[in-house]
C-alpha positions as CSV (number, residue, x, y, z in Angstrom):
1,X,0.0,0.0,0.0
2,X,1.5,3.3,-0.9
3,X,0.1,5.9,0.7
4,X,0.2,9.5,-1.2
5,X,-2.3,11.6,0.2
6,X,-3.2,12.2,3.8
7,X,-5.2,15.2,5.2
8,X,-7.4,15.6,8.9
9,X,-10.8,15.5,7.6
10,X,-13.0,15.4,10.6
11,X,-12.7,16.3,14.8
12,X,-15.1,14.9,16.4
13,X,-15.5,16.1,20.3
14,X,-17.3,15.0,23.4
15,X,-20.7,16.5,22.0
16,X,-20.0,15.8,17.9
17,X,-22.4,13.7,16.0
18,X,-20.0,10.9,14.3
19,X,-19.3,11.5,10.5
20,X,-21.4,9.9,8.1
21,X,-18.6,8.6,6.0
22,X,-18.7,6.6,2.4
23,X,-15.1,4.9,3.5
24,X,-13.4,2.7,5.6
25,X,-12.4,3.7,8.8
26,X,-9.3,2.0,10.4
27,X,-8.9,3.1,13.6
28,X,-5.6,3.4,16.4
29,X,-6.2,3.2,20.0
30,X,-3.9,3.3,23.4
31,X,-2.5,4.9,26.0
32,X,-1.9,8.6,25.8
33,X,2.0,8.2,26.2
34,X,1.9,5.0,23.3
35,X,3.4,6.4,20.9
36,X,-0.1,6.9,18.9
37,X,0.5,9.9,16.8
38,X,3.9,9.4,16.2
39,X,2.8,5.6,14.7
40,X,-0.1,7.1,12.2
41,X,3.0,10.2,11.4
42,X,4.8,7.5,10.1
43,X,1.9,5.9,8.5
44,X,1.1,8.6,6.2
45,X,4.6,9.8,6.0
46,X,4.6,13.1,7.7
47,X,6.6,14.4,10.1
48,X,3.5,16.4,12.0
49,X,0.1,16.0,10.6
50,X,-1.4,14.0,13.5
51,X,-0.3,16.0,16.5
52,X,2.1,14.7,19.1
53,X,3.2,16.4,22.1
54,X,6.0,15.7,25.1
55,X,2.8,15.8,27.4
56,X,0.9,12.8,27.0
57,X,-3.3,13.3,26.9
58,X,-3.0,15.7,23.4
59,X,-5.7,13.9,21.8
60,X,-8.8,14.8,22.9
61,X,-10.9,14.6,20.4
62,X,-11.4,11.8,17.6
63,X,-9.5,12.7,14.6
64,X,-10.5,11.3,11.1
65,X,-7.4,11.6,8.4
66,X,-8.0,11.2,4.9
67,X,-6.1,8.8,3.3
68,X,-6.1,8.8,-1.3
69,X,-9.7,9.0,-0.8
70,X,-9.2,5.3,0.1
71,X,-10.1,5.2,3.4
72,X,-10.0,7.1,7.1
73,X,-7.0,6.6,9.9
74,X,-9.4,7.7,13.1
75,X,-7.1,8.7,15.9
76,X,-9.2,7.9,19.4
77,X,-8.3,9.7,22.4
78,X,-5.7,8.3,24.2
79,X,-6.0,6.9,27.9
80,X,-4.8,6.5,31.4
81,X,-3.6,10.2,31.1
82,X,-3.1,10.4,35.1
83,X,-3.5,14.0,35.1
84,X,-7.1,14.0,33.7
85,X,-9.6,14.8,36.4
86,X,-12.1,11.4,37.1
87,X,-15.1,13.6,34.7
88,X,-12.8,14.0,31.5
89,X,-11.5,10.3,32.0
90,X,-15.4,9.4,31.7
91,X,-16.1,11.9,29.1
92,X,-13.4,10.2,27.3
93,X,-14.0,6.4,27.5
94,X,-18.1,7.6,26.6
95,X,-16.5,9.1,23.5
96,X,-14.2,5.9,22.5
97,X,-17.4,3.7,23.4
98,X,-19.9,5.5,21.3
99,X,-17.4,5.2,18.2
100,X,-16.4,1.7,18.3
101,X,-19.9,0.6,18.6
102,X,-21.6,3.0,16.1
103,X,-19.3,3.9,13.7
104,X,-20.8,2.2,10.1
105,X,-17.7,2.2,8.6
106,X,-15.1,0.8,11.4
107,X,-13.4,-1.8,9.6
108,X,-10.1,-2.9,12.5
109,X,-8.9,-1.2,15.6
110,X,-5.4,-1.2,16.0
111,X,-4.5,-1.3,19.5
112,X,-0.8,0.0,20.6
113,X,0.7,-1.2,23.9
114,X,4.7,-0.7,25.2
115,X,6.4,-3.9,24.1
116,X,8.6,-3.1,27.3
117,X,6.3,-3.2,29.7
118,X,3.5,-5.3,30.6
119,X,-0.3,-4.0,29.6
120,X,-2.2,-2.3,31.9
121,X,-5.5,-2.7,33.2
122,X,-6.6,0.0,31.2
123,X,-4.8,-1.9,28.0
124,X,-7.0,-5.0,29.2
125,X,-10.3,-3.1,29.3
126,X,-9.8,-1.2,26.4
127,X,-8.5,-4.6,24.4
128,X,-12.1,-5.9,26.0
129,X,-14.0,-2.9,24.7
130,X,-12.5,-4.0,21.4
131,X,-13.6,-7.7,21.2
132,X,-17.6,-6.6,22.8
133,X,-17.9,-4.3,19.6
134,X,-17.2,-6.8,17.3
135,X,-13.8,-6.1,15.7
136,X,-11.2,-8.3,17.3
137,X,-8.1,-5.8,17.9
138,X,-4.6,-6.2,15.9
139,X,-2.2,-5.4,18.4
140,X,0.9,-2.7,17.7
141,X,3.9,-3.5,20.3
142,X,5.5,0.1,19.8
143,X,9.1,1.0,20.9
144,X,10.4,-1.9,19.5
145,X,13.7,-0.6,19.3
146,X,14.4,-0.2,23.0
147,X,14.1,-3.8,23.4
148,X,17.4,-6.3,22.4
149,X,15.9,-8.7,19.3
150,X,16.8,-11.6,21.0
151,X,14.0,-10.3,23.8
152,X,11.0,-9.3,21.2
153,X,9.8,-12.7,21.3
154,X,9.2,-12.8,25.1
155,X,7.7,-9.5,25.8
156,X,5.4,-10.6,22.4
157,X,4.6,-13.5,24.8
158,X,3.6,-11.2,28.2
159,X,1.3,-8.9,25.7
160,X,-0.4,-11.9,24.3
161,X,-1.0,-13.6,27.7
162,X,-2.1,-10.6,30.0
163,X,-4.2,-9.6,27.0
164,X,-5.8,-12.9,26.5
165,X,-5.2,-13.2,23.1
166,X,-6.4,-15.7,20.9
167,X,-3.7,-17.3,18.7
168,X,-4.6,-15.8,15.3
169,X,-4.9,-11.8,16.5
170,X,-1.6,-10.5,15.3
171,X,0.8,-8.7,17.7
172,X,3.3,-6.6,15.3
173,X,6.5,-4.9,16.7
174,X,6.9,-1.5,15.6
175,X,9.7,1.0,15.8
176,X,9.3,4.6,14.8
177,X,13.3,5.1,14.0
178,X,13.5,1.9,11.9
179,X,10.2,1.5,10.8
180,X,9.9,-2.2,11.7
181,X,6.8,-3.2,11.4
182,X,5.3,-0.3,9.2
183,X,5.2,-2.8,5.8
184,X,2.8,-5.3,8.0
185,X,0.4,-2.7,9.2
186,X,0.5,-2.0,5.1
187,X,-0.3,-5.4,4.2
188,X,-3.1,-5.7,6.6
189,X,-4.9,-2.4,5.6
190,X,-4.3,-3.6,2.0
191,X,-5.8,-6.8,2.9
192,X,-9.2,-5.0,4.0
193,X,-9.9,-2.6,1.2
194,X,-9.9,-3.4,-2.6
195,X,-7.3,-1.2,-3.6
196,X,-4.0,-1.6,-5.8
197,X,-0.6,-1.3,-3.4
């Protein structure tokens, strides 16, 4: 999949109506420090379209990017942003909820967890909320490159186990510096839309 155009459509906030879009939407959930924006950056291969920040919690809102009038990347707010006060955390989770379960077009969810660390609980309920809306999650094991190679395979394992994973949900590592995993997030989008790569 070559991707050659890429432009934010469509915010949607805490008291937007969800777009009535004609395309597929694809859409990339986890926690606010994930490494979320920087991942759909290198997606569309730009440096800043989807905004990231040194403070985690800058995506508030859900953000629809147009991809060659193919198909939608929809950015979710991220989570388990500690500083959030208890009624934005709920404000938020109502917002990811209403999307995953009423969006027409909502074809996968991406979910990104730290390969170096175990998930969280909010990882596990947000990996639930994925499964009870009907679109079993692909995971994206981000930061990649801060773990030795030889050590992928087990921190692969810990993901898949505190996630309770079945077998054929794909985990893919991904590094934003050597863009390991980016070609396999490609395939997988290509494999859902009937469109030349």
């Amino acid at each position: 999949m070559i991707i050659k155009t890429a432009a934010l459509e469509t915010v949607c906030g805490i008291t937007s109506k969800l777009p009535d879009n004609e395309l597929v939407e694809f859409a990339f959930a986890g926690k606010s420090n994930v490494g979320k924006s920087t991942l759909i950056n290198g997606l569309m291969n730009r440096k800043s379209l989807a905004r990231t920040s040194a403070s985690p919690g800058k995506t508030q809102t859900i953000n629809y990017y147009n991809i060659n009038d193919q198909l939608y990347f929809v950015d979710l707010p991220g989570y388990g942003y500690t500083k959030a006060n208890v009624e934005t955390k709920a404000k938020w989770g109502k917002m990811v909820d209403n999307y995953l379960n009423n969006s027409q077009k909502l074809n996968a969810v991406f979910l990104l967890v730290d390969i170096r660390h175990k998930p969280s609980e909010n990882d596990i309920q947000m990996c639930e909320w994925i499964t009870l809306s009907g679109n079993p999650p692909i995971i994206i094991a981000t930061k990649a490159d801060k773990v030795k190679r030889s050590q992928i395979s087990k921190h692969l394992n810990i993901i898949r186990t505190a996630l309770n994973l079945e077998r054929e949900i794909p985990i893919i590592p991904y590094s934003a510096h050597t863009k390991q995993g980016r070609e396999e997030i490609y395939e997988i989008l290509g494999s859902y839309i009937d469109v030349d790569s």
